[in-house]
BAMI-643112 format. One record per residue: residue in three letters; x negated, y negated, z of N, C-alpha, C in turn. Coordinates in steps of 0.2 Angstrom, whole numbers, plus 5000, padded with zeros to 4 digits. Layout:
BEGIN
ALAXYZXYZXYZ;...
//
This chain:
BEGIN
UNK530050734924529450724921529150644922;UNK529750594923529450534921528950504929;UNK529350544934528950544940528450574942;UNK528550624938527850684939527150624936;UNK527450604929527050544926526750504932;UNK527250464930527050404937526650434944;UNK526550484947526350504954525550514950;UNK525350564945524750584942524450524938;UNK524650474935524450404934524250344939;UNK524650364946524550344953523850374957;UNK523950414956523350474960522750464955;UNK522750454950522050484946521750404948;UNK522350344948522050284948521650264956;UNK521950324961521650314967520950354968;UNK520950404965520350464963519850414960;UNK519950384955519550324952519150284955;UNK519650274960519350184964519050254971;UNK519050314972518650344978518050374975;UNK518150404969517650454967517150434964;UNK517150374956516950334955516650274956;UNK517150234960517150144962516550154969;UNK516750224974516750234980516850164985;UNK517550154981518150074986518850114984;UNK518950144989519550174990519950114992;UNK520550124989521150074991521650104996;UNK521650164997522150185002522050255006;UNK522250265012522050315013522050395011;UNK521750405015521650505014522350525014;UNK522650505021523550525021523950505016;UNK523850455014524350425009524250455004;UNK523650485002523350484994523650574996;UNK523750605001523650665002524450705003;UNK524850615005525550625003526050624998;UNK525450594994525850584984525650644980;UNK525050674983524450724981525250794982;UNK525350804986525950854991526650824987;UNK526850794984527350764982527450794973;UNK526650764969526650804965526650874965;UNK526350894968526250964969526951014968;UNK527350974973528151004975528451004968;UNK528450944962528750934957528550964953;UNK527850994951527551044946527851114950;UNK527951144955528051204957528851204955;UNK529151164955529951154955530151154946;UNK529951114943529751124936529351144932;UNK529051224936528451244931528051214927;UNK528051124925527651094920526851084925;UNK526451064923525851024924525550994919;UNK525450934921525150894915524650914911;UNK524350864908523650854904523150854910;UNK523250794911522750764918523050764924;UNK523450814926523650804934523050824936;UNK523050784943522250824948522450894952;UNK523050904949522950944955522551034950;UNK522650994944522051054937521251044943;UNK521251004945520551014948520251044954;UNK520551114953520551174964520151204957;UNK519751244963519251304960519851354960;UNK519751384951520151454950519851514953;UNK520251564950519751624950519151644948;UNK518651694950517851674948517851724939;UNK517351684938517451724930516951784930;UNK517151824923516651894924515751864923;UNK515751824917515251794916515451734910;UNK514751704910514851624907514551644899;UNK515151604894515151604888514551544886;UNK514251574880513751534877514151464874;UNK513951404871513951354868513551314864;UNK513551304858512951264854513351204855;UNK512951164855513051084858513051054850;UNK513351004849513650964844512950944840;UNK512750894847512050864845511350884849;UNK511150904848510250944851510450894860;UNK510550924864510250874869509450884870;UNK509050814870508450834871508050824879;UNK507750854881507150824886506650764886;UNK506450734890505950684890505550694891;UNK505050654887504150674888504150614895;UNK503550644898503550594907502850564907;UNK502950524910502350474913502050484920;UNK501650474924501550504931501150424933;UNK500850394926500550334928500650274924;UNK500450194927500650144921500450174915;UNK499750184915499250204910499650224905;UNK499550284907500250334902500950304900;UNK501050254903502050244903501850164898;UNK501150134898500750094894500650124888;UNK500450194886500350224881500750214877;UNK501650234880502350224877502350184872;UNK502350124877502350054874501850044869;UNK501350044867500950054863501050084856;UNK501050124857501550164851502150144847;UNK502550114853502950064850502849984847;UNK502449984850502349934846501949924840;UNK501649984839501549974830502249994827;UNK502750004828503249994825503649934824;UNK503849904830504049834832503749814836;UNK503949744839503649674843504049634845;UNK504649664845505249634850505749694851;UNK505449744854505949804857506349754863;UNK506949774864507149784871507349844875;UNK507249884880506949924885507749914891;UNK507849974890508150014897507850034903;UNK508150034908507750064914508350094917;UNK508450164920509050194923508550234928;UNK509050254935508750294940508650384932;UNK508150434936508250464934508350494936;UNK509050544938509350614944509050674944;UNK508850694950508850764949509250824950;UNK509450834947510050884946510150924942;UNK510550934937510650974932511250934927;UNK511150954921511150924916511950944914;UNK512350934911512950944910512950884904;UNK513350944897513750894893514450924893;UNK514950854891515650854892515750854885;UNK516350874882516750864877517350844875;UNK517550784873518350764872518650764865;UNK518950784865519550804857520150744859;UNK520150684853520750644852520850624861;UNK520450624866520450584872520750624877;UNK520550684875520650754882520050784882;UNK519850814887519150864888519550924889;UNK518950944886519050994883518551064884;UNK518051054885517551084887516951054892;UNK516751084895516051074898515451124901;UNK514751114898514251134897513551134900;UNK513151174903512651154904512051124899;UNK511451114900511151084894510751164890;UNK510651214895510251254892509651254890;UNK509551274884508851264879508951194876;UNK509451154877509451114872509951104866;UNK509851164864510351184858510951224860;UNK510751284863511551304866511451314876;UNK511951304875512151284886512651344886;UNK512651354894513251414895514051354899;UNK514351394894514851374896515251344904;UNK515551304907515451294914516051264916;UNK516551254910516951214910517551214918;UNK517751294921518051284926517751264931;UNK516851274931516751234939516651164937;UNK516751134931516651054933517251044932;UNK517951074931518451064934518551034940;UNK518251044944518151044954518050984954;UNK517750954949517350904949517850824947;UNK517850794955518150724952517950674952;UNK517350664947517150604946516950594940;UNK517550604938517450594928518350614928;UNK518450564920519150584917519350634916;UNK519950634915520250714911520450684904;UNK520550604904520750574897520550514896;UNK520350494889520050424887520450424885;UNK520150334883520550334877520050324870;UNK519950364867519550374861519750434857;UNK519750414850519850474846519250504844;UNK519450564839519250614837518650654843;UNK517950674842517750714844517050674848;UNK516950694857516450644858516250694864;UNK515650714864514950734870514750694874;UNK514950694880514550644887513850684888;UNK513550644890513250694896513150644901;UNK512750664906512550664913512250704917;UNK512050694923511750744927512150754934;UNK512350814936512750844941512250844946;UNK512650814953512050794958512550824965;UNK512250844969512650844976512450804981;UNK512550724985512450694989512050704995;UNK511450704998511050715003511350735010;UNK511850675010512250685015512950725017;UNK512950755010513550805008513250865009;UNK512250865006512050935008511950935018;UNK511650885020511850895025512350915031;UNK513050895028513550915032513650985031;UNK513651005022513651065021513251115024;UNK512651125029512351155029512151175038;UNK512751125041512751105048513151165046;UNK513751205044513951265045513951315041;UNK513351325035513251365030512951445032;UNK513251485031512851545034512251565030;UNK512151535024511651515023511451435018;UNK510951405022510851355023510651335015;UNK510851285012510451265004509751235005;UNK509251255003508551205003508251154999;UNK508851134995508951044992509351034988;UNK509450984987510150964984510050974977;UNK509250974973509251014967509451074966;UNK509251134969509451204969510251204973;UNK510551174976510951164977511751184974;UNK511451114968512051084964511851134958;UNK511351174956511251194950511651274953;UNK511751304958511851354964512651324962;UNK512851294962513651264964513851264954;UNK513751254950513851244941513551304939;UNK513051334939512951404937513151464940;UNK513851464945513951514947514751524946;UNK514751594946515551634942515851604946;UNK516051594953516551574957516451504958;UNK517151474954517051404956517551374960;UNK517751404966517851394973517251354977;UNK516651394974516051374977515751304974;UNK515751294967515951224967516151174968;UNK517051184971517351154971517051104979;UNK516751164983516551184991516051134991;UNK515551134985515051104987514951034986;UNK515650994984515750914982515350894977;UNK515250924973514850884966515050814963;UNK514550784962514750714959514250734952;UNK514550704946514150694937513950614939;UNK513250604937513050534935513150554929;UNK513650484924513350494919512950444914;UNK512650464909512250404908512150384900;UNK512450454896512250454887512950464883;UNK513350444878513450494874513150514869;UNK513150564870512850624865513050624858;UNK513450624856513950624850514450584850;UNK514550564844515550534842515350524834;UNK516150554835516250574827516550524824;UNK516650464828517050404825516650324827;UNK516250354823515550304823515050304829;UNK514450284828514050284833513850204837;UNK513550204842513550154846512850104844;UNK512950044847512350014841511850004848;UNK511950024855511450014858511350084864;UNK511150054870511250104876511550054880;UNK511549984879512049944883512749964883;UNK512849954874513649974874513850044876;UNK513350094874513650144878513850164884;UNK513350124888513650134897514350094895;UNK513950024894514850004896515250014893;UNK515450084889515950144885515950184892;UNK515650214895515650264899515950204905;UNK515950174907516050124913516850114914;UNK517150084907517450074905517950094905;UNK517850174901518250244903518250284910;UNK518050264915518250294920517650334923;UNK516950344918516350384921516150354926;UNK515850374929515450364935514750354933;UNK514650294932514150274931513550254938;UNK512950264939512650214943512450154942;UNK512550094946512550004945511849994944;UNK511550044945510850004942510750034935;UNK510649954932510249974923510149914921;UNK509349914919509049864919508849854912;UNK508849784908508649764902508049744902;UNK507549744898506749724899506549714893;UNK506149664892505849654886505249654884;UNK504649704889503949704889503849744895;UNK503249764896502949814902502849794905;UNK502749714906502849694915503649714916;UNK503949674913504849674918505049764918;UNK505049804913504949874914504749894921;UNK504049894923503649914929504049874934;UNK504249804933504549784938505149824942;UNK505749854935506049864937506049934938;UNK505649984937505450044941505050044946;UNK504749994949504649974957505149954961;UNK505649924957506449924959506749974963;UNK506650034957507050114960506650134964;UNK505850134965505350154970505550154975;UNK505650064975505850054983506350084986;UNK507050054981507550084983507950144985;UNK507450194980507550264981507450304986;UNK507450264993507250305001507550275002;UNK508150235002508650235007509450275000;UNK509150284994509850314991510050374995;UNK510750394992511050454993511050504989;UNK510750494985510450544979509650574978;UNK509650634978508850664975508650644967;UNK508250574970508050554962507150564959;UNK507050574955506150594955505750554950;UNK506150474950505750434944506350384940;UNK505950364934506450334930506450344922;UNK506950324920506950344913507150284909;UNK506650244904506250214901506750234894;UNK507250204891507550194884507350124879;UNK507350144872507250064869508150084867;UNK508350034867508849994869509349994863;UNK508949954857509549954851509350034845;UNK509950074843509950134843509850154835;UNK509850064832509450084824508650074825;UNK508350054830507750074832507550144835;UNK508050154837507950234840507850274834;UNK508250274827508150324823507750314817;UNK507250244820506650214813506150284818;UNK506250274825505550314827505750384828;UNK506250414828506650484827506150504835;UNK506150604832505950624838505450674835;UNK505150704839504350764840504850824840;UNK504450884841504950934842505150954846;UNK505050924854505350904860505350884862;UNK505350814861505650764864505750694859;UNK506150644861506450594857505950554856;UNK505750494853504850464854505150384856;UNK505950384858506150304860506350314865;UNK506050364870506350374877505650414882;UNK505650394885505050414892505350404899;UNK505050474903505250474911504450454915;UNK504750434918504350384922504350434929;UNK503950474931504050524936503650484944;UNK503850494949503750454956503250504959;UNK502950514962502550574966503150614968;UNK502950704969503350744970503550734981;UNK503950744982504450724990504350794992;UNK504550854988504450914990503850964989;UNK503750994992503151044993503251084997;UNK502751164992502751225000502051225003;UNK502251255006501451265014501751345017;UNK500951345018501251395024501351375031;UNK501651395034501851385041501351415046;UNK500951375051500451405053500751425061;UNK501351385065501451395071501951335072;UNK502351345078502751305081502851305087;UNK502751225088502951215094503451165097;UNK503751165104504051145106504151055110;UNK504450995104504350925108505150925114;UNK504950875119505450865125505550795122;UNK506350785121506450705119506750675125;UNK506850605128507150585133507750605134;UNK508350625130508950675133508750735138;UNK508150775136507850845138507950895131;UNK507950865128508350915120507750915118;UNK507651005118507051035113506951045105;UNK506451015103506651025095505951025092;UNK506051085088505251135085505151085080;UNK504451105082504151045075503551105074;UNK503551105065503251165064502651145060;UNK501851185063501151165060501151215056;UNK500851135048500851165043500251185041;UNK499851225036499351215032499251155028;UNK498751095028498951025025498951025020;UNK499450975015499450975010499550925008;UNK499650885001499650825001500450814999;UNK500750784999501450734998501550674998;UNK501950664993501950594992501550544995;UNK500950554993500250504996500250525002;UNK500450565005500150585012499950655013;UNK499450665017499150725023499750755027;UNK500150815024500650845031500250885033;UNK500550885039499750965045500650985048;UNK501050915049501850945054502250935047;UNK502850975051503550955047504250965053;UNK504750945055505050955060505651005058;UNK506051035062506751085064507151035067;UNK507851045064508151005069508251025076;UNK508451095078508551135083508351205083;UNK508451265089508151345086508851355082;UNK509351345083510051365077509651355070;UNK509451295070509551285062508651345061;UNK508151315066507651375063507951465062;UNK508351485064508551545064508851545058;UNK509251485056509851495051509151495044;UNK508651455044508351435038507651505039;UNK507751565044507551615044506651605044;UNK506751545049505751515049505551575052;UNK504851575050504551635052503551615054;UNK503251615056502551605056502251635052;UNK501851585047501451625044501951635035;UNK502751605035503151615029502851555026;UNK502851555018502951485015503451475016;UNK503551415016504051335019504151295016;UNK504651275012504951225009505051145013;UNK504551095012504751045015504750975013;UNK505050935016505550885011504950815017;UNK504750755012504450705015505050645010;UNK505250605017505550555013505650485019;UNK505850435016505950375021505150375025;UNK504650395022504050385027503950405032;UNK504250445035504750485041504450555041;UNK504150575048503850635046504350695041;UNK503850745038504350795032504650835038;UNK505350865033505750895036505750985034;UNK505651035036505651115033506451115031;UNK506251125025507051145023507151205021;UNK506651275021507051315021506551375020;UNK506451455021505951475021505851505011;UNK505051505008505251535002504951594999;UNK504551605004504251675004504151705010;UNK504251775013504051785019503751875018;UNK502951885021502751955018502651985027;UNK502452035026502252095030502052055036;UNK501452025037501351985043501451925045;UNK502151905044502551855047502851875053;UNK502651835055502951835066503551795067;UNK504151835071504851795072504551735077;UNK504851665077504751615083505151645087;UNK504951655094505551665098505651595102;UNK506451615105506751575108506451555116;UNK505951475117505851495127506351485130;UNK506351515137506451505142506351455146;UNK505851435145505551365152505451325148;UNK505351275150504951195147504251195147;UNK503951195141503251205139502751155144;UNK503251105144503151055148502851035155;UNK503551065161503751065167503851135169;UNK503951175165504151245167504651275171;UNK505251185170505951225172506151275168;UNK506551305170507051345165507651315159;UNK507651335154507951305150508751315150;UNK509051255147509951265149509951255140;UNK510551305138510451315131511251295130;UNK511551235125512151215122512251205116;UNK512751255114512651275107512251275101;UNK511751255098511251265094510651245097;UNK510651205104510051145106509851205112;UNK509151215113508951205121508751115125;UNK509051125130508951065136508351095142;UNK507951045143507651045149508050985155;UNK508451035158508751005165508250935169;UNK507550945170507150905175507150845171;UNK507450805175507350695172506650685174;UNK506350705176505450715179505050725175;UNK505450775168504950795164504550745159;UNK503750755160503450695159503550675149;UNK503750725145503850685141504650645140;UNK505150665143505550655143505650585147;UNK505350565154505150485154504850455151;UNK504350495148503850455141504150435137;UNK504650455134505150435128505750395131;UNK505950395137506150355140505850275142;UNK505450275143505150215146505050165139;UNK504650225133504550205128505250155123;UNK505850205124506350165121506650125125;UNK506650105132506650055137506249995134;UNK505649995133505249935132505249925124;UNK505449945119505349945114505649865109;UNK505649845105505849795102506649815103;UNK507149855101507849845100508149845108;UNK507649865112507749865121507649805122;UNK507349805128507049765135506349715131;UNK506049725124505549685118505049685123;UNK504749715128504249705130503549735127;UNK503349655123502749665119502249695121;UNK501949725118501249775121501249835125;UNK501849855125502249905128502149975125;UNK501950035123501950055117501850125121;UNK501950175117502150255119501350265123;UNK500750235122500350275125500250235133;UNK500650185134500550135139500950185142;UNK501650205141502050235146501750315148;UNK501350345142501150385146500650365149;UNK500450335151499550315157500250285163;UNK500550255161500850245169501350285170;UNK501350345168501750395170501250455173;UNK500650455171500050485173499750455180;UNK499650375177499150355183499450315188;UNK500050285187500350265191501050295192;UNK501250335191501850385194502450335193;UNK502350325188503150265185503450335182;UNK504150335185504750395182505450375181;UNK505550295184506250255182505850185179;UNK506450165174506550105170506350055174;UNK506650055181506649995184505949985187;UNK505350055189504750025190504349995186;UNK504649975179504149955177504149885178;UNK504549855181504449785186504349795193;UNK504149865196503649845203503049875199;UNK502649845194501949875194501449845200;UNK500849865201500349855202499849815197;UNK499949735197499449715192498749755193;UNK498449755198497549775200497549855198;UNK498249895199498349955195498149965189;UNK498549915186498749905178498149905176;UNK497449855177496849815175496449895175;UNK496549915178496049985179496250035176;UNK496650015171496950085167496450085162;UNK496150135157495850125151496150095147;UNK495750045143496049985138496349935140;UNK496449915148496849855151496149835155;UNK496049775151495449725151496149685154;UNK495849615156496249555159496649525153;UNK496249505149496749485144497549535142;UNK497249595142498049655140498349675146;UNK498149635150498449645156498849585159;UNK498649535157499249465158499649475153;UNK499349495147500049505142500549555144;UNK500349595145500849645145501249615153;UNK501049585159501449565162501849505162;UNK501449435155502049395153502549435150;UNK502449485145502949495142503449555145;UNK503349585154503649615156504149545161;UNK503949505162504249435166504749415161;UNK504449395154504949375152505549415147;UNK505649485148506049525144506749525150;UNK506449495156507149495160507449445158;UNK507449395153507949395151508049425144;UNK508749455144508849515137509549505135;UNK509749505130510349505124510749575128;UNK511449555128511749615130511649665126;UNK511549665120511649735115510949745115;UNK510349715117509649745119509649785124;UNK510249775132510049815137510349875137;UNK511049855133511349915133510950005131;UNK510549985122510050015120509650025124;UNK509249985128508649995132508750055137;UNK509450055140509750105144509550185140;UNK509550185136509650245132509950285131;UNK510450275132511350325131511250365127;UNK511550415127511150475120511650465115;UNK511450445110511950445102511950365103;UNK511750325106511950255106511250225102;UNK511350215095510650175093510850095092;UNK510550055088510549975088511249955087;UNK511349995083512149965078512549965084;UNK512850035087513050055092513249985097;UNK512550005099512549945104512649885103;UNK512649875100512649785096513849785097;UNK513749855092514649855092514749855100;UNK514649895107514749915112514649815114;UNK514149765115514249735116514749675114;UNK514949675108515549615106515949645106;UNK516249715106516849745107517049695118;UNK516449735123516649725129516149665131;UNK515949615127515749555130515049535138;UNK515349595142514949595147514749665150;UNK514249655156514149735158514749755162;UNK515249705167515749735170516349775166;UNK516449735159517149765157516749825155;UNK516149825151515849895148515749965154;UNK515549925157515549985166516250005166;UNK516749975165517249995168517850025163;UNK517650025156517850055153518350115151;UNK518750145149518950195150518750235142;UNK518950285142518650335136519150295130;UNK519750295133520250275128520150205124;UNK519650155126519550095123518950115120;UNK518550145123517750155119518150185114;UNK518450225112518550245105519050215102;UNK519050135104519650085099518850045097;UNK518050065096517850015094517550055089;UNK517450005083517150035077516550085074;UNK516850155073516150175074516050215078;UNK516450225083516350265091516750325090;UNK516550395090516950435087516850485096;UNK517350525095517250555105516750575106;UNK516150605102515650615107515450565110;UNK514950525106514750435108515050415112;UNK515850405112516350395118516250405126;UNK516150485123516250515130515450515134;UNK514850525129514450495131514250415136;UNK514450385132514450305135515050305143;UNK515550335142515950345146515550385152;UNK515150445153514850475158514550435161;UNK513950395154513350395158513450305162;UNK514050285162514250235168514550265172;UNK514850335173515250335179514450395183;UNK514050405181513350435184513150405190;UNK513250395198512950375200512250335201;UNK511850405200510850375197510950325192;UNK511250335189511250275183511550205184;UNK512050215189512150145192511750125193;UNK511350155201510950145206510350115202;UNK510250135195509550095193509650045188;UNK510450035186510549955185510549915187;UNK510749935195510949885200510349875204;UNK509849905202509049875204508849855200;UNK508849855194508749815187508849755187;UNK509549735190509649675191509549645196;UNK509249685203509249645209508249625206;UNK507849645201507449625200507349545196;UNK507849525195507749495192508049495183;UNK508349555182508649555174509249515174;UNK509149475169509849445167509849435160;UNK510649475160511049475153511349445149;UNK511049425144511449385142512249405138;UNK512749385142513349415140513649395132;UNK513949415126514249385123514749335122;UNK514549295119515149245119515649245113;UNK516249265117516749295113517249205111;UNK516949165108517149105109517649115103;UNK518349075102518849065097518648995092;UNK518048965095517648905089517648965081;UNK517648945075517448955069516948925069;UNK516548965066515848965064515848945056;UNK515348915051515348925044515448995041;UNK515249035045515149125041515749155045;UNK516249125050516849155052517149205047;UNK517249255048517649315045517349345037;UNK516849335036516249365032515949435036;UNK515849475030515749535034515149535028;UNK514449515033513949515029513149585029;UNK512949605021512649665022512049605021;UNK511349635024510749605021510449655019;UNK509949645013509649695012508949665005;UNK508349685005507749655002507349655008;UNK506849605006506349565010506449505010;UNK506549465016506549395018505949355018;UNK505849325015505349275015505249255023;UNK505549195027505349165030505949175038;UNK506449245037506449265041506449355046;UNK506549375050506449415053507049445048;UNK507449505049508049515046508349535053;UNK508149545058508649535064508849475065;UNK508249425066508449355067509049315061;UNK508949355055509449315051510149355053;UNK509949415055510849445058511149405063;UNK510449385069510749355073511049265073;UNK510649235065510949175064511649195061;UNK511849235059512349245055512849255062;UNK512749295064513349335069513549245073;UNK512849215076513049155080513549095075;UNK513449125069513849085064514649105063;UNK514849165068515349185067515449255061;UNK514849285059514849325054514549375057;UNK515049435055514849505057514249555052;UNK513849585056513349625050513749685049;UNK513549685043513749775042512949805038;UNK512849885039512449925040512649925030;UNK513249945028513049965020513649915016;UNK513549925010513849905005514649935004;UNK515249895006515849935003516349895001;UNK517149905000517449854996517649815004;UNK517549825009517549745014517149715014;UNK516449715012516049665012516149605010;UNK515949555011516149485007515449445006;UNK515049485010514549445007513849475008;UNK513449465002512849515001512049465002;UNK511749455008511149405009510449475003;UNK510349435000509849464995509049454997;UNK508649484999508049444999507749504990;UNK507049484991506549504987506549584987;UNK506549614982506649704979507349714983;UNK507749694982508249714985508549784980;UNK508749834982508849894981509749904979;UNK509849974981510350004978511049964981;UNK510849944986511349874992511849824985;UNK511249804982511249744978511649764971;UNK511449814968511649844964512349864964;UNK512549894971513349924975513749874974;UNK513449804976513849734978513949714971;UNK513549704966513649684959514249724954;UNK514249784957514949814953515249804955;UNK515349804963516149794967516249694966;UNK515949664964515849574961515949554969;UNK515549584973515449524981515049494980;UNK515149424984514649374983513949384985;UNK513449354980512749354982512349294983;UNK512349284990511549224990511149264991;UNK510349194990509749214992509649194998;UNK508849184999508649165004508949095004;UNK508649034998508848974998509248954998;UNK509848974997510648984997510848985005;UNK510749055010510649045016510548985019;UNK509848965018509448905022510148835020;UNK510448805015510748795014511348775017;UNK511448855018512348835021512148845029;UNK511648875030511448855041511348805042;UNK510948765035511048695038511648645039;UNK511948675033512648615033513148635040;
//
């Protein structure tokens, strides 16, 4: 038993620092060799603990779910959709008082769950219901490891939170579902309200949590102290929570979650707006649904249905066809959709799109919207069928496993997208260079390789529409002087398929120059960080290809030159700093500042984790800033940076 102790004391503390902290200390294997260690000693001695993890595998499914009245009423929020309204709030409070102070928390969208602990064990767990009773849910949030099985607190205490499932969890989950989920709301509330909690266990749910609800052994004097009760105790909490003493800093810091909320990994639809200290909360009590010292601050809606009017087929620079479906327009998130895209014909099939169905579709990151899924289909819906040829060129299609390819390199969108990611800023940076330029000289001047784009015809170029003299010397200073290029520009410029900036940036400090990189074998491209075998194997082909030689080796007989890495053993001030940026920069580019950092010796990294060492912050810095402040990495600003590059 004392070992069984100690293994389940060891594990829950690395489930902690995985499932909550997300800074794992040790790996998968190791946690998964202590994990199989307890395991053997429970089987051996028919005991299991209180809080072994290994209580938390999806049981058998239940017949059906038992009702629950909740301790304390959970209530709903009244919403705002404008300052006006979220002004009103304030207003109202302030004929009550004149020095409130003011929360601010992301708001999730998910589904609402409240927990129960008895003398520092759970004990049950609930949905929110009507408010007053919830159905009981207690084995599927068993599955769930990112909450305690024990506090330390006596008598009787209600958490709640909202159960979320990860963006990029719904996405992997959905790469082999046979039936695909159409968002991570319906989702996660599909994974907690259902009798078989295998399938929750399946679907990875995470609890944000945010309130206690109840305690029988005193009540808490703010919303401060209660997160950092739930913090404390092992909750999962998210690191953004903002304290505000007036409507400007409030609005400030729900422009905070605005911004930030396109690059989270969470489906969030706003914010939620609390006064802070909890003996004001029960001067202004509550309405008959809802609290009157709390408001959600709702963002415009991401999702919307449409009807699907038609689909057609785009050609990318690899040859990979992929449906982009026209919609009936509609507005979203401050914009006009008329398109939404498919990732391939698999996934159209699998999400059962049809012409003419309503269509569930998702706008986010600014980025055109994505069809997630079909939500009604009647009598005169049309199947999209699968082509045969290139809408395009009218090859014949080569089909590999969910993708149609169009085999011909000639195919004109397919060099348009090539030339295009050729000259683009992370490329070749030739200024003025732009998607509709590649298509006129793939039209007028029959440019079909990378490398013609240094034997143009200036007298050509000048008689293209839109190339007056002036956009015509520019575009050829800025095609003369891209021949000199940063290795990890040309690499990109190339367009290897799966190779984006990061990629290449890795591909060049890993191999320094283009002969070690040329000559590479598989086995060393997957010793560089990040490179997993597809990626590999691709970088690996597309240098041993002879056409693809043959057109670097003209590339450079025109004059391109590379600039190699310099793999120098000088220490730099930022040597061995593994640095994330993230905000707005005042007075630099943010590439440019990756590039003074890296010539400083310091590596960029893409997100926030427990190797980071150091967090460059500009203006609305987001959820990056927030990640680094829990995990205590260091944070400069801008004038901090300026500072130590000059020292």
């Amino acid at each position: 038993m004392n070992k069984m102790r100690e293994l389940v004391d060891i594990l829950n503390k690395y489930a902690y620092e995985y499932y909550v902290l997300d800074n794992p200390t040790v790996s998968d294997g190791e946690y998964d060799a202590l994990y199989d260690e307890l395991l053997r000693l429970e089987r051996e001695s028919g005991e299991v603990l209180f809080d072994s993890p290994t209580r938390r595998v999806g049981g058998e499914p239940l017949a059906a779910f038992k009702k629950h009245t909740h301790i304390e009423r959970l209530y709903s929020l009244d919403k705002a959709t404008s300052e006006e309204e979220l002004n009103a709030f304030f207003k109202r409070i302030e004929k009550e008082t004149d020095n409130a102070l003011y929360t601010v928390e992301y708001k999730f969208d998910g589904l609402t769950v409240c927990l129960t602990y008895e003398d520092g064990k759970f004990t049950r767990a609930t949905t929110r219901g009507n408010g007053v009773t919830g159905e009981d849910v207690t084995s599927q949030i068993m599955t769930v490891k990112s909450f305690p099985l024990t506090i330390n607190h006596k008598g009787v205490l209600e958490v709640q939170g909202e159960a979320i499932i990860r963006l990029s969890v719904l996405d992997e989950y959905n790469k082999t579902a046979a039936e695909p989920l159409k968002n991570a709301r319906n989702a996660v509330a599909g994974a907690i309200r259902n009798l078989d909690p295998k399938i929750t266990e399946k679907r990875r749910v995470e609890i944000m949590f945010y309130n206690v609800n109840y305690s029988s052994e005193g009540e808490f004097r703010s919303q401060k102290e209660c997160v950092e009760f739930l913090r404390k105790n092992g909750f999962k909490v998210h690191p953004f929570f903002r304290i505000c003493n007036d409507f400007t800093s409030v609005m400030s810091a729900i422009k905070e979650i605005e911004n930030s909320r396109k690059t989270l990994d969470i489906l969030t639809d706003g914010a939620v707006v609390k006064i802070d200290d909890f003996s004001l909360r029960k001067k202004l009590g509550y309405t008959d649904k809802f609290p009157r010292w709390a408001i959600a601050f709702k963002f415009e809606a991401e999702e919307i249905t449409t009807i699907l009017q038609d689909v057609v087929w785009q050609v990318g620079r690899t040859g990979k066809l992929t449906p982009l479906g026209l919609v009936s327009p509609v507005e979203l998130a401050g914009a006009t959709v008329k398109k939404a895209t498919l990732n391939n014909y698999g996934d159209l099939k699998r999400k059962n799109i049809k012409i003419g169905a309503r269509v569930l579709i998702r706008r986010s990151n600014e980025v055109i919207p994505e069809i997630l899924g079909t939500t009604e289909i009647t009598d005169g819906c049309k199947d999209v069928f699968k082509p045969e040829i290139c809408p395009y060129c009218g090859e014949k299609l080569v089909e590999s496993g969910a993708n149609l390819f169009c085999p011909n390199v000639n195919c004109r969108p397919r060099v348009v997208a090539s030339l295009a990611n050729f000259a683009c800023k992370n490329g070749m940076n030739i200024d003025g260079f732009s998607d509709k330029t590649a298509g006129q000289l793939y039209d007028e001047l029959s440019v079909r390789k990378l490398s013609d784009v240094y034997f143009l015809d200036r007298e050509k170029v000048a008689k293209m529409e839109g190339f007056k003299k002036l956009k015509t010397d520019n575009l050829f200073n800025a095609i003369e002087a891209s021949k000199n290029v940063d290795f990890s520009n040309f690499i990109y410029a190339l367009g290897i398929d799966g190779v984006g900036k990061k990629t290449a940036g890795d591909l060049a400090k890993t191999f320094g120059d283009l002969i070690s990189l040329t000559d590479a074998t598989k086995e060393q491209l997957l010793e560089v960080p990040d490179i997993g075998e597809v990626i590999a194997q691709a970088v690996y082909e597309f240098f041993r290809d002879e056409g693809n030689l043959a057109e670097i080796k003209k590339l450079l007989s025109v004059g391109v030159k590379i600039v190699a890495v310099k793999r120098s053993t000088e220490k730099g001030i930022m040597s061995g700093e593994k640095v994330v940026l993230t905000g707005t920069l005042l007075n630099y580019k943010r590439d440019d500042a990756a590039k003074i950092i890296e010539r400083l010796g310091g590596e960029i990294m893409s997100g926030v984790s427990k190797n980071t060492t150091l967090v460059l912050a500009g203006e609305n810095a987001g959820s990056k800033l927030d990640k680094a402040k829990s995990l205590g990495i260091k944070i400069i600003d801008e004038n901090e940076f300026e500072n130590l590059i000059k020292n």
